[in-house]
C-alpha positions in Angstrom: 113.8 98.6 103.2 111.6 97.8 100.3 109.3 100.2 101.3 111.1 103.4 100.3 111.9 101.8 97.1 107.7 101.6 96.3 107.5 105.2 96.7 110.6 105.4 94.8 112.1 107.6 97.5 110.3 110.2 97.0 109.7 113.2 100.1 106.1 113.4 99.0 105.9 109.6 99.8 107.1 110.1 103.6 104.0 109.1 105.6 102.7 106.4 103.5 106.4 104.9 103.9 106.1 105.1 107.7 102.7 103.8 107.5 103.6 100.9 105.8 107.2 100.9 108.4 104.3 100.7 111.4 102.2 97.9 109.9 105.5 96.0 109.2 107.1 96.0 112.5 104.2 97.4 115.4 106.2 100.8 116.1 108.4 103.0 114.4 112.2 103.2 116.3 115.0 105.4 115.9 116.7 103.4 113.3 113.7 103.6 111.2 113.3 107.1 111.3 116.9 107.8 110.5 116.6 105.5 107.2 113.8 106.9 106.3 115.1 110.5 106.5 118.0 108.9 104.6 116.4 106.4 101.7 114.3 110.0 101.4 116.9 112.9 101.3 115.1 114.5 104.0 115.9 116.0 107.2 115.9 113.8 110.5 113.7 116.3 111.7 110.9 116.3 109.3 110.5 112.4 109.7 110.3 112.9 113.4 107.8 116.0 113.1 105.4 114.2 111.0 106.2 111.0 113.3 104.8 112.6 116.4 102.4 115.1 115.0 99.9 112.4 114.0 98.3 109.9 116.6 98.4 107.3 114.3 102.3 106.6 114.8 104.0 105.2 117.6 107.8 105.8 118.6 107.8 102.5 120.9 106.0 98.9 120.8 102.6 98.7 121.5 101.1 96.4 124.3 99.2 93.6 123.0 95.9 95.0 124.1 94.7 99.0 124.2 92.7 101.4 125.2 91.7 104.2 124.1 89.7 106.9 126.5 88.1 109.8 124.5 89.0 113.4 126.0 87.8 115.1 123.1 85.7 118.4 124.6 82.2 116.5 124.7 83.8 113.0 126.1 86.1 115.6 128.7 82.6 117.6 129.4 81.1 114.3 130.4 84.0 113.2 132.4 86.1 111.6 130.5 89.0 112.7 132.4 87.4 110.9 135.4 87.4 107.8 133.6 90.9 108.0 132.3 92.1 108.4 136.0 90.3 105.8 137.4 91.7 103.3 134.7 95.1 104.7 135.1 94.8 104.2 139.2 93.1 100.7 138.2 95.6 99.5 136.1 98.8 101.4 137.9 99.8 103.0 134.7 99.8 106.2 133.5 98.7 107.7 130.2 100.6 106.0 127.2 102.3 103.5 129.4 102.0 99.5 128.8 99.3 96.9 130.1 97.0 94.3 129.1 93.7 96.5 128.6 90.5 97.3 127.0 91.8 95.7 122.9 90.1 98.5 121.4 86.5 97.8 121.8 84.3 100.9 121.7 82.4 101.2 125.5 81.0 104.4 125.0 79.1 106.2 127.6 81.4 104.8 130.6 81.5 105.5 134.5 84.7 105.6 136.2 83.3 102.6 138.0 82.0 100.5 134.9 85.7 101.4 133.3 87.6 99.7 136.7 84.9 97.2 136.6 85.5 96.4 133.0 89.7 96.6 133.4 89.6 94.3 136.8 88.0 91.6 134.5 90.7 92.0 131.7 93.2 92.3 134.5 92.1 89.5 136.7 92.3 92.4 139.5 89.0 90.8 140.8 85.3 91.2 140.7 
């Protein structure tokens, strides 16, 4: 992988190289991780640390749409949770499971009911 080699293998390098892994192929899987920890001469262990500590990584392949509910303190203190579980009962999924959703566009200051509203249209589910 040719993207090792840019960093010239360096440690320092390891989350621009599993950036750049991400954007290549959607998700970062097992394989990956193990060359990386290899092309890198680091443990297995760091590369799946740093893999899982940060958001912006993903260990399986993403859907083809997303969504994203905030459940930062404010967004949770406004009910954010309530919207979260109403798209997950909505949708029959549960919180990083798979399904055609939202595509990340930002609908801020959302009901439970204009957040099932908005999935049954993406869905089909009705309405």
């Amino acid at each position: 992988m040719q993207e090792c080699a840019v960093y010239n293998y360096q440690a320092h390098a390891l989350i621009e190289v599993l950036h750049t892994l991400q954007e290549s192929f959607g998700y970062l899987d097992e394989d990956a991780l193990r060359f990386v920890a290899a092309a890198l001469h680091i443990p297995p262990s760091r590369v799946y640390g740093v893999s899982t500590f940060y958001n912006l990584f993903s260990l399986k392949p993403q859907g083809a749409h997303t969504c994203v509910v905030c459940l930062g303190t404010a967004c949770y203190v406004k009910g954010g949770d309530n919207v979260l579980a109403a798209i997950e009962g909505c949708a029959r999924i549960r919180r990083g499971e798979t399904t055609a959703v939202y595509d990340g566009i930002v609908a801020g200051h959302q009901t439970p009911e204009q957040a099932v509203e908005k999935i049954e249209g993406i869905l089909g589910h009705g309405a």
